[in-house]
C-alpha positions in Angstrom: 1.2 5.7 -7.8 -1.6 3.6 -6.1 -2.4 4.9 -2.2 -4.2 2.1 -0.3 -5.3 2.3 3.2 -4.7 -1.1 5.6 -7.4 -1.5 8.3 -5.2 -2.4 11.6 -6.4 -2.7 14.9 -9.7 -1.1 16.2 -9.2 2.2 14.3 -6.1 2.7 12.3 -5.3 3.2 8.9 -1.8 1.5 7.7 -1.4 4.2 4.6 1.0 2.6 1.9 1.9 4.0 -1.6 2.6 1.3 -4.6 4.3 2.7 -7.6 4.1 0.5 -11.2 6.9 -2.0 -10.1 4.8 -3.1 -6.8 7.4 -1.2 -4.9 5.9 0.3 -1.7 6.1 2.8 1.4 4.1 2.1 4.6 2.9 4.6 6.7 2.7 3.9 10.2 2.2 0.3 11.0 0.9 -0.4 14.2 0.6 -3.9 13.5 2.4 -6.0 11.2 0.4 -8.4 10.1 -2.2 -6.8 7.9 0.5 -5.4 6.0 2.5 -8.8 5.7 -0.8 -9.8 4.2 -1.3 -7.2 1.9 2.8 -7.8 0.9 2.3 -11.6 0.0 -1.0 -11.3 -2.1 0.0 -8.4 -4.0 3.6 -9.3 -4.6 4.6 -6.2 -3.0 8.9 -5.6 -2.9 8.2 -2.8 0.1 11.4 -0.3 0.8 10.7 2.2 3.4 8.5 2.9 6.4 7.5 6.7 7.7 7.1 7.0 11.3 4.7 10.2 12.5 5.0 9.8 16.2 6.2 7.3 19.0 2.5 5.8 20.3 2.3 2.0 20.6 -0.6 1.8 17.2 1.9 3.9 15.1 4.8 1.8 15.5 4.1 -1.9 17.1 5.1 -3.5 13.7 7.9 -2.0 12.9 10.2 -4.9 14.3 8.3 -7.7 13.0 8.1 -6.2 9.5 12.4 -5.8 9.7 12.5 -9.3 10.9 11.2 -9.6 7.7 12.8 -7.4 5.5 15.6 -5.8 7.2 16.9 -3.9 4.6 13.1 -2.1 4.5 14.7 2.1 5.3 12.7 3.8 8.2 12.1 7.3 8.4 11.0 9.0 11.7 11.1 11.5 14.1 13.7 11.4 17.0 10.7 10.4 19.8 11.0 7.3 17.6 14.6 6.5 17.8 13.8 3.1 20.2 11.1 2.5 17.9 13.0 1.3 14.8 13.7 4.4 13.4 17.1 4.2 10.9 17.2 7.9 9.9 15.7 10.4 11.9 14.4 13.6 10.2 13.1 16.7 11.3 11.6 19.8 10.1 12.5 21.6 6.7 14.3 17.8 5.8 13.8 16.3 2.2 14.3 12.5 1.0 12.8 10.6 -1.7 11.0 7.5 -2.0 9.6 5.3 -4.6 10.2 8.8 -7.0 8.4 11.1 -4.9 10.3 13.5 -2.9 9.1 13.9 0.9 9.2 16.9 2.9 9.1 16.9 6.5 6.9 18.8 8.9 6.8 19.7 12.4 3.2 19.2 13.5 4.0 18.9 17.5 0.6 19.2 19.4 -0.7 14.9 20.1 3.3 14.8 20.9 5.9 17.2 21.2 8.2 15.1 18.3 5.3 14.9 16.2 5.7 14.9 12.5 4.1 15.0 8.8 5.4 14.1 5.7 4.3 15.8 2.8 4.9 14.8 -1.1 1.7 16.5 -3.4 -0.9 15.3 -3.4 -0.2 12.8 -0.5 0.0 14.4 3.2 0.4 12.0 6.3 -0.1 13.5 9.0 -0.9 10.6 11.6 -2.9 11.9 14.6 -2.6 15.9 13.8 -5.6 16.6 11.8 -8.4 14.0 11.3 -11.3 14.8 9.1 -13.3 17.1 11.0 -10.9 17.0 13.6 -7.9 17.2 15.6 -5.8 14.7 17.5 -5.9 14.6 21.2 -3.1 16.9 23.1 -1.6 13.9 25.1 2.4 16.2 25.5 1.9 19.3 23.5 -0.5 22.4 23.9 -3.2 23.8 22.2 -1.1 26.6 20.7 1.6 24.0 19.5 -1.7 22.4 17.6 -3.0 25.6 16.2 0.0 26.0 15.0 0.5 22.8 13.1 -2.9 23.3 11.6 -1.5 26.6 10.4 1.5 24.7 8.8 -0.9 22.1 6.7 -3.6 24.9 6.1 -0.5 26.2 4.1 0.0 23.1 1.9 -2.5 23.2 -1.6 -6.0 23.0 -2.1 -6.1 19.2 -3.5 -3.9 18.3 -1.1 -5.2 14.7 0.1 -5.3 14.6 4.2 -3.9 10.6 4.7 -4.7 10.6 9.1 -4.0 7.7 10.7 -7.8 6.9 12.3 -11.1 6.6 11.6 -12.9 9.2 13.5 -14.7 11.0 10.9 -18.3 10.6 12.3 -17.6 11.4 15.7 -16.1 14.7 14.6 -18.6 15.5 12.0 -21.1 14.8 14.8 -19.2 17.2 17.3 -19.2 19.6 14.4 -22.8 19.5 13.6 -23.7 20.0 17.6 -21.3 23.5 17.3 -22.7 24.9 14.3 -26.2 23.1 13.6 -27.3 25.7 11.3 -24.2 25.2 9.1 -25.6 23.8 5.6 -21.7 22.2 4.6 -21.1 20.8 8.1 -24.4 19.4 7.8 -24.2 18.1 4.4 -20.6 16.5 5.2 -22.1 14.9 8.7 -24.8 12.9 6.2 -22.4 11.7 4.1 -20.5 10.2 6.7 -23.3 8.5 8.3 -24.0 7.2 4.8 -20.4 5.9 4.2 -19.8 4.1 7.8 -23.8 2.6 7.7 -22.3 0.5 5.1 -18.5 0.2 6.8 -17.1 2.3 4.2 -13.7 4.5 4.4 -14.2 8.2 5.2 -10.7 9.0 3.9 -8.5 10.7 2.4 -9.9 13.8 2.5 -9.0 17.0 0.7 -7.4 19.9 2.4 -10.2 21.7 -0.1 -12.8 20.0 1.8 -11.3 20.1 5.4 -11.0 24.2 5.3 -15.0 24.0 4.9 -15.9 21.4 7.8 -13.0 21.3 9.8 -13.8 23.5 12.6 -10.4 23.3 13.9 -9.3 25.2 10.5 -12.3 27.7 11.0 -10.6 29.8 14.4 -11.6 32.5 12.5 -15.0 32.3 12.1 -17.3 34.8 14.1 -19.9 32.3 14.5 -18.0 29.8 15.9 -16.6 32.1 18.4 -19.8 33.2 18.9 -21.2 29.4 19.6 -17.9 28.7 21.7 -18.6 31.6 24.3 -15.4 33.3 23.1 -14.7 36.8 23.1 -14.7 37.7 19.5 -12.8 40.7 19.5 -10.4 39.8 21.5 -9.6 36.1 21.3 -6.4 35.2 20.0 -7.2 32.2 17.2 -5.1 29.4 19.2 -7.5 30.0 22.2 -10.3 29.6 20.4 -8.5 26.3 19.1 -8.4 25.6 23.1 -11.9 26.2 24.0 -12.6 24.0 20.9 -10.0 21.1 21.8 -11.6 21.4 25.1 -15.3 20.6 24.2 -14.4 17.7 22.0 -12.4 16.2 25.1 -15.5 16.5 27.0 -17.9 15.5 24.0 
């Protein structure tokens, strides 16, 4: 199985799988055409598209690529029902594509229908958890995120973290300002700066990695509660999440 990542629009990543017989999935397509691309000068025969969430960059080429190839089967979430969606999944619900069977995930928090699919080692989670970072709470709250996170933290060690944007150096950055003494936050904020000085991809990540510098997955952590001004004793973890989703808003 080959996983290539699409460039699209100012940020995005267009995630699509390949197996041996240039079948292929696409994750997410905001916009068509750099997939139709990638289709024609590969040869690819693509059969199914997985939908996280309903927002404009996650979906906007869905119709153009079924104008296309309208037999393509699209998987989504019910917020993407008027989006193209052909079967809509939810939590706990299982399908297979290209060989690899998918489990879906609630991950509500950047919008209430929000979802991830999950077959090991591949995990995409669209705007839930970036690298370093979470996605903005446009519908859901902070203790619907927390929550999500809780649900990924569960999934393996090498599972690879497939998000949707490239916003690893702003979060490493906000990470670094948080905890400046931290020698793996610090390390991980240098290689980032070294990857995107020369316009290189940041992801996927590991989950391995992410439970290290992903303050978002470190609610625990006395001295991050300590640098957020929380009350360590008796701060529940989501609210910590809050105060943390809060500064990066204002960042």
């Amino acid at each position: 199985m080959n996983l290539i990542s699409i460039p699209a629009l100012q940020d995005n990543y267009i995630w699509t799988l390949t197996d041996d017989d240039n079948k292929c999935l696409i994750v997410d397509p905001g916009e068509a055409q750099p997939v139709l691309d990638k289709i024609r000068a590969n040869h690819w025969q693509p059969v199914a598209i997985l939908l996280t969430h309903h927002h404009h960059d996650h979906v906007g080429g869905v119709d153009e690529l079924l104008q296309h190839y309208p037999d393509l089967m699209v998987f989504g979430p019910q917020e993407t029902a008027d989006k193209g969606a052909k079967r809509i999944v939810a939590e706990g619900d299982e399908f297979a594509v290209l060989g690899l069977n998918f489990r879906v995930i609630a991950t509500p928090g950047h919008t209430l229908g929000h979802i991830s699919y999950f077959s090991s080692p591949y995990l995409f989670c669209g705007d839930t958890m970036f690298s370093g970072g979470c996605g903005r709470l446009f519908e859901g709250t902070a203790e619907q995120m927390f929550e999500s996170f809780q649900k990924l933290n569960q999934l393996p060690a090498d599972t690879l973290v497939c998000c949707a944007h490239e916003y690893t150096l702003s979060n490493m950055k906000f990470a670094a300002a948080i905890l400046p003494h931290d020698p793996k936050i610090l390390a991980r904020y240098q290689q980032i700066k070294d990857l995107r000085a020369e316009n290189r991809i940041t992801l996927p990540t590991k989950l391995a990695l992410e439970r290290e510098i992903n303050l978002f997955l470190r609610t625990q952590d006395t001295d991050l509660k300590k640098a957020l001004g929380t009350n360590v004793s008796s701060s529940a973890l989501w609210q910590t999440f809050a105060v943390l989703r809060e500064k990066k808003d204002r960042f």
